[in-house]
MDAnalysis code that builds the backbone (N, CA, C; Angstrom):
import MDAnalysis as mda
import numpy as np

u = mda.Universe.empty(249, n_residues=83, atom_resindex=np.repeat(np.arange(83), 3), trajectory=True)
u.add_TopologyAttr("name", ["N", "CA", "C"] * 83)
u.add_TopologyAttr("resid", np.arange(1, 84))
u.add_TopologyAttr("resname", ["UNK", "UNK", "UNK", "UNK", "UNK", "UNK", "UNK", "UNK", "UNK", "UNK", "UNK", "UNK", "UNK", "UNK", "UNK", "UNK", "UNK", "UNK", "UNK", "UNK", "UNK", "UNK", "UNK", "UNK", "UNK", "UNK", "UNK", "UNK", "UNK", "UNK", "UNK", "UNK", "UNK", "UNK", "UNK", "UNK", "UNK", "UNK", "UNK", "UNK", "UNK", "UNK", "UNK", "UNK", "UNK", "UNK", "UNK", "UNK", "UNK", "UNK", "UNK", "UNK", "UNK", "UNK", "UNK", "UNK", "UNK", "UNK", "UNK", "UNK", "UNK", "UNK", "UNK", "UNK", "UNK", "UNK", "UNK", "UNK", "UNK", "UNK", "UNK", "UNK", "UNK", "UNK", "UNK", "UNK", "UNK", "UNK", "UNK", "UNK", "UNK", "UNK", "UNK"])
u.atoms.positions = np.array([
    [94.308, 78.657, 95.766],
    [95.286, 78.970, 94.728],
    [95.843, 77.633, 94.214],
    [95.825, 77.495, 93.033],
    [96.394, 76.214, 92.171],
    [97.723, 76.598, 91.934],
    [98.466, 75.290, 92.024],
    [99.545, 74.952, 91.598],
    [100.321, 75.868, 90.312],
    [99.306, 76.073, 89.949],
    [99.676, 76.985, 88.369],
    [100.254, 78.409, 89.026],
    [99.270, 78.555, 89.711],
    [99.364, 80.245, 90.288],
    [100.029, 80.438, 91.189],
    [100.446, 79.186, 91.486],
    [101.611, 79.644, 92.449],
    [102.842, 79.858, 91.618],
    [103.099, 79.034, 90.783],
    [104.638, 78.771, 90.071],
    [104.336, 80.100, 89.157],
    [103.205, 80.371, 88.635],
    [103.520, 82.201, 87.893],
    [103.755, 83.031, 89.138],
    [103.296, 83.024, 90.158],
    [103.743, 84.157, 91.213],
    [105.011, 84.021, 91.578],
    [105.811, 82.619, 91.686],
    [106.874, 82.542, 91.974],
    [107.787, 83.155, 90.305],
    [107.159, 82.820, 89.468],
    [108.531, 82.828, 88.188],
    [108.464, 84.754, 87.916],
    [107.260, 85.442, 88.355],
    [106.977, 86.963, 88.293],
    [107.971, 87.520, 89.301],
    [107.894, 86.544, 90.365],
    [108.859, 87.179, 91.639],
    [110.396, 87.313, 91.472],
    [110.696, 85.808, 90.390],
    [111.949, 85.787, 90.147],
    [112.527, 87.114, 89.532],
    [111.596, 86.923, 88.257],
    [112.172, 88.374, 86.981],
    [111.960, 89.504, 87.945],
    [111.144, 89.732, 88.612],
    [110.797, 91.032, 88.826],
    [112.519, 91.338, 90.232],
    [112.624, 90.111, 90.851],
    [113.665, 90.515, 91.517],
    [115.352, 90.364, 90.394],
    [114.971, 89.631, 89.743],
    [116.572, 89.499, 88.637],
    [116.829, 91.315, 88.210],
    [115.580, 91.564, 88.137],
    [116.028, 93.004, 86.822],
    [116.206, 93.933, 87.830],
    [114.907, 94.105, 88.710],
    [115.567, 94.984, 89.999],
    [117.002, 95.133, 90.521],
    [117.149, 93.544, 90.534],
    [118.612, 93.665, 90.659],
    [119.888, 94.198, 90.014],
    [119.450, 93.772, 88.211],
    [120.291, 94.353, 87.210],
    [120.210, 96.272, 87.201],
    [118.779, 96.605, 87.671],
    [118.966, 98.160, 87.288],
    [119.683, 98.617, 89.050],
    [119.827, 98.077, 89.352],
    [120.237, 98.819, 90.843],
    [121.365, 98.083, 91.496],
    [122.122, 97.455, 91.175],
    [123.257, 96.481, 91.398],
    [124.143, 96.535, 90.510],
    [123.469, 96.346, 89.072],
    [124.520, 95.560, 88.203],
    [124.498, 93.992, 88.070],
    [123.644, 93.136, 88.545],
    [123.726, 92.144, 88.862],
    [122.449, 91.447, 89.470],
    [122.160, 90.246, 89.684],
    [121.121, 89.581, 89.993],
    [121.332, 88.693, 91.425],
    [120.934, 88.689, 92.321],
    [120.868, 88.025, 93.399],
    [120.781, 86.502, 94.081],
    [120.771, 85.503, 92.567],
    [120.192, 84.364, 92.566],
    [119.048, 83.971, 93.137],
    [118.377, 82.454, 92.654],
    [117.531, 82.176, 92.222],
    [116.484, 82.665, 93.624],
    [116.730, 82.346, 94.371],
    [115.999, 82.062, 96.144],
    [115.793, 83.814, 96.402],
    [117.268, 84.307, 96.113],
    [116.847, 86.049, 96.412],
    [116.207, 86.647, 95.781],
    [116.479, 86.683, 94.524],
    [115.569, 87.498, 93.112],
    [113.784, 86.913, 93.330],
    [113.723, 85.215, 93.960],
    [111.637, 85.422, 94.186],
    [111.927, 85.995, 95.439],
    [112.567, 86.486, 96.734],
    [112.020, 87.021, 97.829],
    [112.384, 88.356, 97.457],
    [113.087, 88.763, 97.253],
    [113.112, 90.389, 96.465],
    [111.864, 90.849, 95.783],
    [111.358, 89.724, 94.428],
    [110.734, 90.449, 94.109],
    [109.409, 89.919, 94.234],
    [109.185, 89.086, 95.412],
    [107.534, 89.026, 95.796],
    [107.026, 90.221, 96.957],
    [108.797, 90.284, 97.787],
    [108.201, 91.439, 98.736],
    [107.900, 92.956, 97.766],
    [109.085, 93.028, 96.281],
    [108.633, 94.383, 95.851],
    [107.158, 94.102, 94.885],
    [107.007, 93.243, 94.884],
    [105.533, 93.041, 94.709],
    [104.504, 93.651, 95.727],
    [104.812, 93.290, 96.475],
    [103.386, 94.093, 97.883],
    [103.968, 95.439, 98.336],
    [105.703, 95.727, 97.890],
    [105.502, 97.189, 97.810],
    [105.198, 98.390, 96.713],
    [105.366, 97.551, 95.902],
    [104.781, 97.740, 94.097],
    [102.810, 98.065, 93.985],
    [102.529, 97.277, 94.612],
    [100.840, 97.176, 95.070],
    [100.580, 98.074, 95.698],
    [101.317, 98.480, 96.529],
    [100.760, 99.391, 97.872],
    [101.055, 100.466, 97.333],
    [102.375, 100.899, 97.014],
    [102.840, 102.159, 96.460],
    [102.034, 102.949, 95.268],
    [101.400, 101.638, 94.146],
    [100.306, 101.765, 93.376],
    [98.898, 102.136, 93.528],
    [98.502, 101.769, 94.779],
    [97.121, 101.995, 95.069],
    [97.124, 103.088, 96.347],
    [98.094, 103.965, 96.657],
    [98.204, 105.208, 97.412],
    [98.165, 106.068, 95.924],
    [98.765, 106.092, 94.656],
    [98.579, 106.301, 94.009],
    [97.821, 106.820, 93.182],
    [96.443, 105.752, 93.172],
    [95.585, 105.485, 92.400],
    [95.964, 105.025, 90.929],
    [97.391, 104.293, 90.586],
    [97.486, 103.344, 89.752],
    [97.210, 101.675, 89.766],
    [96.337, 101.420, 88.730],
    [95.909, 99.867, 88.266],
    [97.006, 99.615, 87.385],
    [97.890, 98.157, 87.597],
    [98.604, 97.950, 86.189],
    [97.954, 96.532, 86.489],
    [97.206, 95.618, 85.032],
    [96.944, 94.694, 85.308],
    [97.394, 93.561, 84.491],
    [97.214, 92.151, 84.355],
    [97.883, 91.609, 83.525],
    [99.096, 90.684, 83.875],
    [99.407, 90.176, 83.307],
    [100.839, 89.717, 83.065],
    [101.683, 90.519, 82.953],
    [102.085, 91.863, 82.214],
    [102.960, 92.647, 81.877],
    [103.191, 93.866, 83.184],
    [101.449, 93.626, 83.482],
    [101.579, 94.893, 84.655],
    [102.258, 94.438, 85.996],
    [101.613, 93.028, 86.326],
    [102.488, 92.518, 87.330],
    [103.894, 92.568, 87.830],
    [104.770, 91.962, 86.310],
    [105.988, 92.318, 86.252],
    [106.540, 93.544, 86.408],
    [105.578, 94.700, 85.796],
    [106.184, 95.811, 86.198],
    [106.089, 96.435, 87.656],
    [104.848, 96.283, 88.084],
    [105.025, 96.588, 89.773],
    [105.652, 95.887, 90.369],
    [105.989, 94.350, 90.466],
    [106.800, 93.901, 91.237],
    [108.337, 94.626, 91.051],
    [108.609, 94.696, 89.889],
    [109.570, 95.057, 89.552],
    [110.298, 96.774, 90.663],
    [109.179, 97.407, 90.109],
    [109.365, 99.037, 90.450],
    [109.115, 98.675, 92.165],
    [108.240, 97.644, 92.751],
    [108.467, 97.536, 94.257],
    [109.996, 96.977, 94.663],
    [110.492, 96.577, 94.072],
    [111.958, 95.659, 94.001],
    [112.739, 96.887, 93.948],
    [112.685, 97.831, 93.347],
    [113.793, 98.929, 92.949],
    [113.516, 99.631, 94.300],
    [112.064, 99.861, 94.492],
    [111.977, 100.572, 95.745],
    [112.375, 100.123, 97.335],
    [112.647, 98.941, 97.319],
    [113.320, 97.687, 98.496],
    [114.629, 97.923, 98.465],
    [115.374, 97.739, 97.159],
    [116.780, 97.531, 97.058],
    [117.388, 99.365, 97.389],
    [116.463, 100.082, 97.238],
    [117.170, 101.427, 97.188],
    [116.681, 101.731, 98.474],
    [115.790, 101.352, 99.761],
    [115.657, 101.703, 100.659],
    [116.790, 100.938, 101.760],
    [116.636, 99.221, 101.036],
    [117.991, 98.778, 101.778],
    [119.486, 99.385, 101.876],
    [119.633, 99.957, 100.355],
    [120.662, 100.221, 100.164],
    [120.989, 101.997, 101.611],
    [120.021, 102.508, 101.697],
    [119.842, 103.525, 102.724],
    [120.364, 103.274, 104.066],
    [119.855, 102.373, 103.939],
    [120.091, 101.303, 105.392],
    [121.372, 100.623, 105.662],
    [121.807, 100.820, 104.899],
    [123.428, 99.777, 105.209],
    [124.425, 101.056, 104.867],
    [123.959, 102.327, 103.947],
    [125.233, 103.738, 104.210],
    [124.618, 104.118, 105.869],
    [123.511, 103.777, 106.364],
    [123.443, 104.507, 107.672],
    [124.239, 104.076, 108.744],
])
């Protein structure tokens, strides 16, 4: 993996954890939380997708599964801390 592909996986991880954050918070997590937010809802975005049998591919699709794995993290955490 090149240098390139790392800094798009990291800047996908960011947005995808910033907005997660905005639709389920109100708010964004800063810089360090929003890429670990949304690289882990990335591999739950992937997984959740391919039990599925959804492909999103692309640039646009990326963002959106990381994203929708991020919503699905923050709302399972959020489970976890009313328990």
């Amino acid at each position: 993996m090149d240098i390139t592909a790392i800094i798009i996986f990291l800047l996908i991880g960011a947005l995808a954890g910033w907005l997660a954050g905005l639709l389920m918070k109100g708010r964004g997590f800063g810089l360090l939380g929003n890429i670990v937010v949304g690289i882990v809802g990335a591999f739950i975005g992937g997984f959740v997708f391919s039990l599925l049998g959804i492909a999103a591919g692309g640039l646009i699709g990326s963002i959106i599964t990381a994203t929708l794995g991020a919503i699905i993290l923050l709302f399972l955490i959020s489970l976890i801390k009313k328990a």
